[in-house]
Backbone bond lengths (Angstrom), bond angles and torsions (degrees), N, CA, C in turn:
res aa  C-N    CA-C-N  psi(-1)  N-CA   C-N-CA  omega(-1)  CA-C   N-CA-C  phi
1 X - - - 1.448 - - 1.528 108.89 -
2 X 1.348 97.68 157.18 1.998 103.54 -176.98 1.653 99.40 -106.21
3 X 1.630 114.71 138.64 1.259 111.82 174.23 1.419 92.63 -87.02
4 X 1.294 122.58 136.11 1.674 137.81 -179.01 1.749 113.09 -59.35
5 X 1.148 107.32 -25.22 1.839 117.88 -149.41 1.357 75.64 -111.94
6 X 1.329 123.02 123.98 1.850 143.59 161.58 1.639 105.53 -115.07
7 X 1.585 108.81 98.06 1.883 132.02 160.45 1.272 105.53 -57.46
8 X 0.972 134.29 167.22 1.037 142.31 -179.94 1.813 104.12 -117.47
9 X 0.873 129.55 -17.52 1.395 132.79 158.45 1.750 106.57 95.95
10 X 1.393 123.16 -12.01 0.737 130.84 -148.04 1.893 113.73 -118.71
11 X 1.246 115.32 -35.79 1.473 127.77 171.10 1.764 109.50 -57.05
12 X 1.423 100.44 168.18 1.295 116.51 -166.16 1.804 90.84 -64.55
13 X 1.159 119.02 -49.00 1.763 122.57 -167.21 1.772 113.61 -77.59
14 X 1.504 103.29 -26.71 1.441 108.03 165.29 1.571 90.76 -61.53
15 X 1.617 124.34 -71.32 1.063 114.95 -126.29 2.017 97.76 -72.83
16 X 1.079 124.41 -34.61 1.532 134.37 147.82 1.575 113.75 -18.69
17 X 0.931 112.85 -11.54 1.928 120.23 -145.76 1.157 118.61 32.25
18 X 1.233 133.03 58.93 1.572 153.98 133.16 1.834 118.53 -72.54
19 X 1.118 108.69 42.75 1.164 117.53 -167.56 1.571 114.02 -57.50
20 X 1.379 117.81 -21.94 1.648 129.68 173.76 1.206 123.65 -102.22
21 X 1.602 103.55 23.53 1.897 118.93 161.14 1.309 84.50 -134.30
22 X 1.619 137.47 66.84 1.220 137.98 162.75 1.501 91.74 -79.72
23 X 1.684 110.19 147.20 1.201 96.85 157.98 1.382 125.33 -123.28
24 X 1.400 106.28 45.08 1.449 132.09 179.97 1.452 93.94 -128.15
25 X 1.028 126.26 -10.57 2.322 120.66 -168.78 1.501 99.65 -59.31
26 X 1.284 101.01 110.38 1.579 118.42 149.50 2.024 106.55 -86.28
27 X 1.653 89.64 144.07 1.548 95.19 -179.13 1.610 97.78 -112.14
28 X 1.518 103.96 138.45 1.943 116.26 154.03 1.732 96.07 -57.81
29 X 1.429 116.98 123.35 1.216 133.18 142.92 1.562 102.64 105.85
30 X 1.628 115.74 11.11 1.599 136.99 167.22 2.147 96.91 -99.59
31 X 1.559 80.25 -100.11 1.048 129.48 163.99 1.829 109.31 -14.16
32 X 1.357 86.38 -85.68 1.725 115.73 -171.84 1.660 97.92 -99.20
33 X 1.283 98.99 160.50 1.562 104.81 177.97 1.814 100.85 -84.73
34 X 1.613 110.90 124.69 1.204 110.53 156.53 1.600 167.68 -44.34
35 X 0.808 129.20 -161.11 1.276 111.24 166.43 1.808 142.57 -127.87
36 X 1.669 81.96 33.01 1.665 87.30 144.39 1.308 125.19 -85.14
37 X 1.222 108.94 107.07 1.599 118.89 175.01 1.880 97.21 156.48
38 X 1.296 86.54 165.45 1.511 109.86 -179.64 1.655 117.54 -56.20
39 X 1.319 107.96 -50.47 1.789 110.93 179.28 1.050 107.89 -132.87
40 X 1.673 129.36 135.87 1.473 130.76 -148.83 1.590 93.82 -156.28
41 X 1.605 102.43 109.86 1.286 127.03 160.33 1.429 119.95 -27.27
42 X 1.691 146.65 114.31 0.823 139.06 162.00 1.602 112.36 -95.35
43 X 1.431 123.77 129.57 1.258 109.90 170.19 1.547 127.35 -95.93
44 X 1.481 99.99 136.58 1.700 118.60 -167.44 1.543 104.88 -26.83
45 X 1.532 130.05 -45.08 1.866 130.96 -175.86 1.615 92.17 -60.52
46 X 1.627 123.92 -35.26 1.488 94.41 -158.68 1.591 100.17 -78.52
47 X 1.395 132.20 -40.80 1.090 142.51 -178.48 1.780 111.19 -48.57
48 X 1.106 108.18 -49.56 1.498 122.99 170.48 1.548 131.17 -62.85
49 X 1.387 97.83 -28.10 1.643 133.92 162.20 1.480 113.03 -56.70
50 X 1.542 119.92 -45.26 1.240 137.61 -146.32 1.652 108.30 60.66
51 X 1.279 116.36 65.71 1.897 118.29 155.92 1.341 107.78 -110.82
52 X 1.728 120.70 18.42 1.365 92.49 161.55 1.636 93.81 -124.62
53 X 1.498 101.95 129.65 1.263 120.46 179.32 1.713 117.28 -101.26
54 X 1.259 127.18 -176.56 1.043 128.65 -155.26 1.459 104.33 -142.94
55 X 1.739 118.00 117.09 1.425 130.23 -177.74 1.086 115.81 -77.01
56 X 1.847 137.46 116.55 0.992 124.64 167.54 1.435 122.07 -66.13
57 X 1.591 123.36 142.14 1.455 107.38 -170.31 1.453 110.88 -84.88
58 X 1.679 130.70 36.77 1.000 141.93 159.90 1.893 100.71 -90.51
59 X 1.057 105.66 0.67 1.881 105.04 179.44 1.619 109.03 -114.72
60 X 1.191 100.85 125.35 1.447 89.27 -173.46 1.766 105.12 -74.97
61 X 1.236 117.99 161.23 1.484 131.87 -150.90 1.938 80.31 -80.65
62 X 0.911 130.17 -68.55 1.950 139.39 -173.57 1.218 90.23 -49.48
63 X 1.181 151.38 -44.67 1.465 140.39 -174.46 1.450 112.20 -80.36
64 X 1.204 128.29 -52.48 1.638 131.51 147.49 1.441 107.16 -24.02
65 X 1.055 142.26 -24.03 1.206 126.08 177.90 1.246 103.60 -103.15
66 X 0.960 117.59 39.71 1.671 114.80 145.82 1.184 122.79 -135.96
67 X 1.487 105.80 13.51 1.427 109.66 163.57 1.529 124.69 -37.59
68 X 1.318 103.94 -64.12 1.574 96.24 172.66 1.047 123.19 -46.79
69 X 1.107 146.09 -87.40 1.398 137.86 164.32 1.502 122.70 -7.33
70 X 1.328 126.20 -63.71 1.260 128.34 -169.78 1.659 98.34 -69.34
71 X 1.543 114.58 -39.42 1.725 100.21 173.92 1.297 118.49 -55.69
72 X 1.518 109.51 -22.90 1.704 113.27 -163.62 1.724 102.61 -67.85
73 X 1.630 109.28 -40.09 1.550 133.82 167.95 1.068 124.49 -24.38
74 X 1.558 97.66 -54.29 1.147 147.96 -162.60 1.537 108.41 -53.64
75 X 1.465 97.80 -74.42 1.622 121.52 177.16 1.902 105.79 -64.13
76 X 1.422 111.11 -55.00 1.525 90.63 175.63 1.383 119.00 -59.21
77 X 1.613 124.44 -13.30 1.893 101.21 -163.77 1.898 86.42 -93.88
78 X 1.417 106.38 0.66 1.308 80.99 -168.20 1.679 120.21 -107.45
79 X 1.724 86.90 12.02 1.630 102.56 158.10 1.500 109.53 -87.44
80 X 1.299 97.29 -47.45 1.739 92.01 -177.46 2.085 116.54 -61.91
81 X 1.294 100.04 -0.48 1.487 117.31 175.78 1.478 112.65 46.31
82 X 1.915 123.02 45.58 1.162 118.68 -176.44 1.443 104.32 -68.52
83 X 1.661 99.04 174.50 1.763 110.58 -163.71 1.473 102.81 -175.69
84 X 1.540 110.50 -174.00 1.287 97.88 -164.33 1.994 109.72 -80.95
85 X 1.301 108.58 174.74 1.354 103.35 -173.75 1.571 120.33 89.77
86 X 1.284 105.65 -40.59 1.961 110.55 -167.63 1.651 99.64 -63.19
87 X 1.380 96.58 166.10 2.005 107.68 -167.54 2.001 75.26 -119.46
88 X 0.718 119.12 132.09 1.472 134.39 -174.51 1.695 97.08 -120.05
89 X 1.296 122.96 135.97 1.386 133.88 177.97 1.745 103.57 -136.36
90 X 1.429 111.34 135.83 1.338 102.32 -178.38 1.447 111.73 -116.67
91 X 1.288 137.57 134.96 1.132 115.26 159.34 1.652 128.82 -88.16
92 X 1.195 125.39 133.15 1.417 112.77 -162.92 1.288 103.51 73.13
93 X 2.133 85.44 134.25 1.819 105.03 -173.30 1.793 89.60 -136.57
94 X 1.377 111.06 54.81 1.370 107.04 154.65 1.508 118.04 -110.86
95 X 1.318 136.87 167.03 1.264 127.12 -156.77 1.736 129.78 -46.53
96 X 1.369 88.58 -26.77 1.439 96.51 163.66 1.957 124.24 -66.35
97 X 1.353 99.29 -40.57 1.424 105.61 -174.97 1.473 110.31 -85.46
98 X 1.651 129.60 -2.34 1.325 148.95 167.82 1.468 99.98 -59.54
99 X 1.599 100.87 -91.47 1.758 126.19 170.07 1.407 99.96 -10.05
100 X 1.778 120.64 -57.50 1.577 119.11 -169.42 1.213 107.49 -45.27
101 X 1.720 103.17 -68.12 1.548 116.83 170.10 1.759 120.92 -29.16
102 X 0.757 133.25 -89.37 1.036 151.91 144.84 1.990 114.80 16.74
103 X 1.318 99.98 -52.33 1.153 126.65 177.41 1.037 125.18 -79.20
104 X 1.426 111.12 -58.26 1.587 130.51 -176.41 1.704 90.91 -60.43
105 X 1.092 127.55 -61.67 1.612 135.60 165.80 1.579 100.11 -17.59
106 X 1.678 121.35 -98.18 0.776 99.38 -170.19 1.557 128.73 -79.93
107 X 1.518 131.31 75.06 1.071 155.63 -150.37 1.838 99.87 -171.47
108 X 1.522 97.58 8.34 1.451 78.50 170.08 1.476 137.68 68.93
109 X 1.938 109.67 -3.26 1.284 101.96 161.48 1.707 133.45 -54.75
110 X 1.303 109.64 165.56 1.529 111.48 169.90 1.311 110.62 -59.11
111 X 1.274 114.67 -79.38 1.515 130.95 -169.64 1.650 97.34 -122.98
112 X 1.330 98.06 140.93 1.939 120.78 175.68 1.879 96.08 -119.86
113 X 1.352 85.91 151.90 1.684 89.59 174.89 1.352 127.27 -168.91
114 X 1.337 137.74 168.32 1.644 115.06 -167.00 1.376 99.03 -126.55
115 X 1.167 119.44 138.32 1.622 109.41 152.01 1.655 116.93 -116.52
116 X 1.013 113.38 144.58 1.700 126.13 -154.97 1.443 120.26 -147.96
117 X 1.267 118.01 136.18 1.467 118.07 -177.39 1.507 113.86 -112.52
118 X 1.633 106.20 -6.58 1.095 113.15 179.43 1.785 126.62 -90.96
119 X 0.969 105.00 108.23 2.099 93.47 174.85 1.397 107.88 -48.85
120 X 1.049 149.23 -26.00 1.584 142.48 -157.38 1.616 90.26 -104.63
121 X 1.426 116.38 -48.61 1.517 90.39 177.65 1.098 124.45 -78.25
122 X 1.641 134.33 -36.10 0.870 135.17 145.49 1.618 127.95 1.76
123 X 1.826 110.56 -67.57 1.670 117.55 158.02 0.820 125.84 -14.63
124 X 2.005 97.22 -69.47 1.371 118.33 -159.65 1.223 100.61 -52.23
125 X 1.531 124.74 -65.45 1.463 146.84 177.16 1.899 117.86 -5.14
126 X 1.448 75.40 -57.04 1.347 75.65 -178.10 1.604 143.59 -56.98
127 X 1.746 102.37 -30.26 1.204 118.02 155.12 1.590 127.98 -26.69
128 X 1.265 88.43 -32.18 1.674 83.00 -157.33 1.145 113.34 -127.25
129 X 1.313 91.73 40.33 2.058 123.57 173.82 1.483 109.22 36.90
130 X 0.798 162.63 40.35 1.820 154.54 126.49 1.321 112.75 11.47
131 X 1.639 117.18 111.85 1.345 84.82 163.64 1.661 134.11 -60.03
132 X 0.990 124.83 -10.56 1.558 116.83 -153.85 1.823 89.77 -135.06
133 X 0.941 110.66 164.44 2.112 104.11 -170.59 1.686 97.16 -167.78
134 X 1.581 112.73 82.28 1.517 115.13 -177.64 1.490 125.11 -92.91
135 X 0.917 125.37 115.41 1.776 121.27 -167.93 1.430 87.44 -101.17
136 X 1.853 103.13 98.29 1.181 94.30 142.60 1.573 174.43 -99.79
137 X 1.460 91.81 27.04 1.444 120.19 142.69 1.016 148.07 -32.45
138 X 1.363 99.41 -38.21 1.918 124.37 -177.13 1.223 109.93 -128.22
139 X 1.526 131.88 6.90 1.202 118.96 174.80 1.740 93.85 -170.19
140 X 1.671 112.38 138.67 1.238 126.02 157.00 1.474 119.50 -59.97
141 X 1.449 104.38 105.27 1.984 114.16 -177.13 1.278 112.60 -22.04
142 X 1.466 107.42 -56.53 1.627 145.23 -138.65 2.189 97.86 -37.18
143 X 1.751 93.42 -52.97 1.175 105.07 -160.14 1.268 116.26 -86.38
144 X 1.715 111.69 -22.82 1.175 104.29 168.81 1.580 119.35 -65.25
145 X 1.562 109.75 -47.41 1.708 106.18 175.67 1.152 93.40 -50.27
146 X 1.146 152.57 -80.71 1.426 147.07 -98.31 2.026 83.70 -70.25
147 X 1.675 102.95 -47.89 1.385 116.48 -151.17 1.830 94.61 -74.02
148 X 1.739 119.19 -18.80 1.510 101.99 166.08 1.182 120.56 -71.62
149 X 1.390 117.05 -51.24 1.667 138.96 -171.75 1.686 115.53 -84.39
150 X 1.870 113.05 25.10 1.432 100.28 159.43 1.850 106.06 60.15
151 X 1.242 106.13 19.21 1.350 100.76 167.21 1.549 130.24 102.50
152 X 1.333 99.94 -25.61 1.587 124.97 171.96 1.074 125.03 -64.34
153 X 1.726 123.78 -55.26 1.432 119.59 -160.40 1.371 121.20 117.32
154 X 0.897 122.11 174.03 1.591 132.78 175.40 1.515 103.97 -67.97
155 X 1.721 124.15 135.48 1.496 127.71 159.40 1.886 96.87 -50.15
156 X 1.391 110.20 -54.63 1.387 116.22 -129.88 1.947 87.49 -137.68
157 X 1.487 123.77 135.97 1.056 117.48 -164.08 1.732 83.98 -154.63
158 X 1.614 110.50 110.44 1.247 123.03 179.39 2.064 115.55 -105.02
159 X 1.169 112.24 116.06 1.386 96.44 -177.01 1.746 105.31 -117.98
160 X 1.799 95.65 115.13 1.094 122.62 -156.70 1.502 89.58 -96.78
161 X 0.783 145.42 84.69 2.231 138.68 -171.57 1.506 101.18 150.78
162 X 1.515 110.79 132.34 1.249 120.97 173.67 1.566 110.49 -83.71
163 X 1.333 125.48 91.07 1.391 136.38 -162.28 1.615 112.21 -161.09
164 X 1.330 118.98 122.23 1.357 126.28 -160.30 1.458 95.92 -73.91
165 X 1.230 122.29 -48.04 1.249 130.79 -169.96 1.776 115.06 -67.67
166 X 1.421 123.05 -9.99 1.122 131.06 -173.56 1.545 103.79 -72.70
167 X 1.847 78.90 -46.98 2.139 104.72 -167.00 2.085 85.02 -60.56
168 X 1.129 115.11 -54.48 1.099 82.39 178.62 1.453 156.30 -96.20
169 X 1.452 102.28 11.78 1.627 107.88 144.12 1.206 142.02 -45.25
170 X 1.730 98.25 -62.62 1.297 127.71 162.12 2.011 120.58 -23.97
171 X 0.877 117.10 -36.81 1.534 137.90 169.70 1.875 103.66 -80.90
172 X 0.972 108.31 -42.77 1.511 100.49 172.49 1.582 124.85 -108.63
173 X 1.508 114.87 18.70 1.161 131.82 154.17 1.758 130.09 -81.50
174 X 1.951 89.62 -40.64 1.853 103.38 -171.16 1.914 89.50 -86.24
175 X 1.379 79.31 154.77 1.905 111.74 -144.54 2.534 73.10 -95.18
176 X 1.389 101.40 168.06 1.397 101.96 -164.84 1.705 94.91 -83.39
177 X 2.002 99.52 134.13 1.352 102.29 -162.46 1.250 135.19 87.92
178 X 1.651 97.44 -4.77 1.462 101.89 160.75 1.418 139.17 -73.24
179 X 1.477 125.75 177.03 1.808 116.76 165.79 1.161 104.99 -117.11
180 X 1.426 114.26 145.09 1.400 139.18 156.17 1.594 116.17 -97.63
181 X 0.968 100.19 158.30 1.901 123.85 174.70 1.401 123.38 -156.21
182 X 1.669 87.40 111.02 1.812 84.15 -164.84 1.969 88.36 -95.19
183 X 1.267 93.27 88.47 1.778 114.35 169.07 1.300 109.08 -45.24
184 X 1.409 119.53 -65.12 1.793 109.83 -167.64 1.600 83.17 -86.41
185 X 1.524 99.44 168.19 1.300 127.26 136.45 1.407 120.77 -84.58
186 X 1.719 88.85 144.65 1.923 103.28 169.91 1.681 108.66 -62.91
187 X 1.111 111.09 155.95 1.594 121.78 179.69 2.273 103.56 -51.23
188 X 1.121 85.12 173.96 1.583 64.64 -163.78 2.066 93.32 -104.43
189 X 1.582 116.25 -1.26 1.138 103.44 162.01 1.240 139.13 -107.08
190 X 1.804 88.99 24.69 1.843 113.49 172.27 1.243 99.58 -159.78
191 X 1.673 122.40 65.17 1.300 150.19 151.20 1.897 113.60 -39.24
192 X 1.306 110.19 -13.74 1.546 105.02 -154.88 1.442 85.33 -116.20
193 X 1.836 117.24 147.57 1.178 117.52 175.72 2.515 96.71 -140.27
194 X 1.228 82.03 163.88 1.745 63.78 -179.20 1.551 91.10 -113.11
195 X 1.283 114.60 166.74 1.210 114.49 -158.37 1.342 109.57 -150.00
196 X 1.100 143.62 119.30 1.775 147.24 149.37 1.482 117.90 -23.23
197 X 1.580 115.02 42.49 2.022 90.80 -164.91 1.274 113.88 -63.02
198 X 1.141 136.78 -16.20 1.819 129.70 160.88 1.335 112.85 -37.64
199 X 1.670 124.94 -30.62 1.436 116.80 177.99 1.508 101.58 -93.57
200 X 1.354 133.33 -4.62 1.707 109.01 146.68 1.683 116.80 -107.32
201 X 1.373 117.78 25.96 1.702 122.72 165.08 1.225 101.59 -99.72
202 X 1.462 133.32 -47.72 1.806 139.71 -157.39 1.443 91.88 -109.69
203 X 1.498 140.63 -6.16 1.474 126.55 175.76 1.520 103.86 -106.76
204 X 1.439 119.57 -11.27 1.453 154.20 179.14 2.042 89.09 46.32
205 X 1.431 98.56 80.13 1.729 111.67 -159.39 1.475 94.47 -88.83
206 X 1.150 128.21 141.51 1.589 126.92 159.37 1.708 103.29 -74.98
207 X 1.131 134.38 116.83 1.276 129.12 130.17 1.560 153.63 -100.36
208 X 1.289 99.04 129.18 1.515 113.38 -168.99 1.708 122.96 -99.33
209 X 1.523 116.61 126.33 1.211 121.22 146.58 1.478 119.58 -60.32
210 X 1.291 114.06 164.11 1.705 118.14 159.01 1.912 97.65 -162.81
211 X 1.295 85.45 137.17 1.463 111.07 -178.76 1.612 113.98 -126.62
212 X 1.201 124.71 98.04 1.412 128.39 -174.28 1.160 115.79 35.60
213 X 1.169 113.06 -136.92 1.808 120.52 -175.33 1.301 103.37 -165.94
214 X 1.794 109.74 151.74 1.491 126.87 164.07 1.334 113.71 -66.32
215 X 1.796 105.92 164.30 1.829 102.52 178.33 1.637 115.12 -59.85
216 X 1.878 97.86 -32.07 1.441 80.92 -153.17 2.024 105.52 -85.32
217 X 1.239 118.38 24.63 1.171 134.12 155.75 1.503 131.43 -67.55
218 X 1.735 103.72 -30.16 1.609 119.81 160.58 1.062 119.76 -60.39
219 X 1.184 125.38 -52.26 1.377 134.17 -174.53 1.721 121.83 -38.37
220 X 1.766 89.87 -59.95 1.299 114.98 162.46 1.803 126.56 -42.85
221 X 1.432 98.01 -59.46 1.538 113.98 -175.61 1.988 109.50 -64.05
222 X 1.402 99.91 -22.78 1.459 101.17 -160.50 1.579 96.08 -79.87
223 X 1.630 107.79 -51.19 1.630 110.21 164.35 1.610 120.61 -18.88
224 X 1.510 87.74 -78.88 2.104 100.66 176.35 0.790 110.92 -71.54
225 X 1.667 138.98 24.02 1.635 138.61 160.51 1.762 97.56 -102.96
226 X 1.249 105.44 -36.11 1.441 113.18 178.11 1.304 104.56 -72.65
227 X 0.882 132.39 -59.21 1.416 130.70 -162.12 2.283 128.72 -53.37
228 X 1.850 78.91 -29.94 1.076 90.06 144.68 1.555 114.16 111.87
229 X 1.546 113.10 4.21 1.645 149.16 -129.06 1.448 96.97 -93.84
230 X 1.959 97.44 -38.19 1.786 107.82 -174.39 1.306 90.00 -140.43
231 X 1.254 108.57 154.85 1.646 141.27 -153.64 1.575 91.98 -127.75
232 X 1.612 120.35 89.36 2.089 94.70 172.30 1.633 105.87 -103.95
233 X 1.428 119.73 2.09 1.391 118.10 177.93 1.618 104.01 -68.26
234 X 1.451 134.47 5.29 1.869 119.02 148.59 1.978 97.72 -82.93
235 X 1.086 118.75 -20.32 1.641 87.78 162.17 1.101 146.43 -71.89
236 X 1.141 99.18 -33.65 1.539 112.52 161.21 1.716 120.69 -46.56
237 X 1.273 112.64 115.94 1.907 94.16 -161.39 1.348 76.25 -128.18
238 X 1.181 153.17 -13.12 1.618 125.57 158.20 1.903 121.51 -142.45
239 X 1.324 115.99 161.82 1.502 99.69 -176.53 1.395 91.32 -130.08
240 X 1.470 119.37 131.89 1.235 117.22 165.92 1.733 133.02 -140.93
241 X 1.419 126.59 130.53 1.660 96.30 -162.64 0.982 111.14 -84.30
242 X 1.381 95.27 178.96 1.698 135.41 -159.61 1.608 107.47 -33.22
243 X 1.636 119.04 -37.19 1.122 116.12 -169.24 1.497 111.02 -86.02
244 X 1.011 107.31 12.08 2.108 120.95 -173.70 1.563 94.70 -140.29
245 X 1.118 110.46 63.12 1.480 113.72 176.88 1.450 91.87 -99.45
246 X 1.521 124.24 -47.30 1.367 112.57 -153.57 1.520 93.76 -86.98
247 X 1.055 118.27 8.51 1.871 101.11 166.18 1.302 106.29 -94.66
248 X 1.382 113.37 -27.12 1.614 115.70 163.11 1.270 120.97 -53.49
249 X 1.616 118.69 -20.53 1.293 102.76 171.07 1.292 122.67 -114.83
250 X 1.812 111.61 18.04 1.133 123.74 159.88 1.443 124.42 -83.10
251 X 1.635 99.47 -11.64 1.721 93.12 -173.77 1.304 98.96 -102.47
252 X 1.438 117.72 -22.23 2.129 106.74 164.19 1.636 126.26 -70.71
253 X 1.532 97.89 -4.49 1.481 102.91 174.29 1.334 120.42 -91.87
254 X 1.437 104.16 -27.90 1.705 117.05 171.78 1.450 107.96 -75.75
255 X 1.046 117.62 -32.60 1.571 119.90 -178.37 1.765 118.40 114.28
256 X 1.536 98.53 12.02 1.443 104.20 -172.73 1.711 122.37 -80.06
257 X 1.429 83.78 122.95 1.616 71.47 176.70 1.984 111.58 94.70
258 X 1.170 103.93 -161.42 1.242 94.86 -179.20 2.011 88.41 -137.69
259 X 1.612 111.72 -104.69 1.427 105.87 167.09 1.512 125.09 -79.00
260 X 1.449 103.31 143.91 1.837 91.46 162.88 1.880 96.40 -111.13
261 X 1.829 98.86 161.27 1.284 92.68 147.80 1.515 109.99 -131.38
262 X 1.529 92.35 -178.76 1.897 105.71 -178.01 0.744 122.90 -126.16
263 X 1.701 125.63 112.30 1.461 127.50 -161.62 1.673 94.33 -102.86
264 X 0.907 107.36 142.34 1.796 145.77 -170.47 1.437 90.62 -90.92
265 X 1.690 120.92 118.06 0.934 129.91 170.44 1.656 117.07 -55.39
């Protein structure tokens, strides 16, 4: 597999090993033309870089393709430094806010959980047993955490959905001393969200960005994909080829499903 994000190896944040605040990173499928299609250009820096890694055939090839993503996971839970014991709350249960689940799990949290506004994700959700499953649609979160966590809140409060209003729950969900991670980004033509900062001055909250991940973060993730710890082939909810790509990207726009992939004739 190719890691998408090419560092340049050479900047102050490469040289830090922050390789995914390069500020030279060209992306495969930005940058360079991607890889829908049959044969896909690798360029000589990524190869030289080390971004092309190597699938053990203990991984199935459809589950490998979510490497990226799950490395991206990867790098945010491992700012927020979950472990065993933490009450993990997610916001958003689309494939991204699954993977969290999923992770944070095997990471040894106490309790994992989703909160969701959606009925279709919601469904999906269920698959993949959560302890805790909040529609918040029909009910204000606030009271149910309060009523898991003895009054506190979430250790760990992940917001998996590009939604201003999520970011600001999320601050009045984590229990005092907690971390946040505002995981997605807001849309980029409503970048601005308003925010409570008294609940990270008087809750004295850690908050975290996360922006993809470095190569040498694959390496790592592909191991504990091998090993066998997390299962992401139930995300995958459809496979379709190359020549039905664009219905593939009609059913992630409707909300169907969770991932698709696209097999290359």
């Amino acid at each position: 597999m190719v890691v998408p994000g090419i560092s340049c190896g050479k900047c102050q944040f490469c040289r830090e090993g922050y390789e995914n605040l390069c500020v030279n990173r060209k992306i495969i499928g930005f940058d360079y033309d991607g890889a829908f299609a049959e044969y896909v250009r690798i360029p000589e820096e990524a190869v030289s870089f080390g971004n092309v890694k190597k699938v053990s055939s203990s991984l199935e090839l459809t589950s490998a393709c979510l490497v990226e993503p799950f490395t991206a996971v990867y790098n945010g839970q491992n700012l927020l430094n979950i472990g065993p014991g933490d009450v993990v709350g997610i916001i958003g249960a689309g494939p991204i806010g699954i993977m969290h689940l999923l992770q944070a799990r095997a990471r040894g949290a106490a309790l994992t959980g989703l909160i969701e506004i959606s009925s279709q994700r919601l469904a999906e959700a269920k698959r993949f047993n959560p302890d805790f499953l909040i529609d918040s649609s029909n009910e204000d979160p606030l009271p149910r955490v309060q009523e898991m966590t003895a009054g506190l809140g979430f250790d760990v409060v992940i917001v998996a959905c590009a939604v201003a209003a999520a970011q600001r729950q999320a601050l009045e969900l984590a229990r005092p001393g907690g971390r946040v991670s505002f995981f997605a980004g807001l849309p980029h033509d409503k970048p601005d969200a308003l925010l409570n900062t008294n609940y990270i001055h008087y809750k004295q909250l850690a908050v975290f960005g996360a922006n993809g991940s470095g190569p040498n973060q694959y390496g790592k993730v592909l191991r504990f994909l091998e090993s066998g710890r997390v299962n992401l082939r139930p995300v995958v909810t459809a496979e379709i080829p190359l020549e039905e790509a664009i219905r593939g990207f009609e059913m992630v726009m409707k909300g169907e499903g969770l991932k698709v992939v696209v097999h290359p004739n």
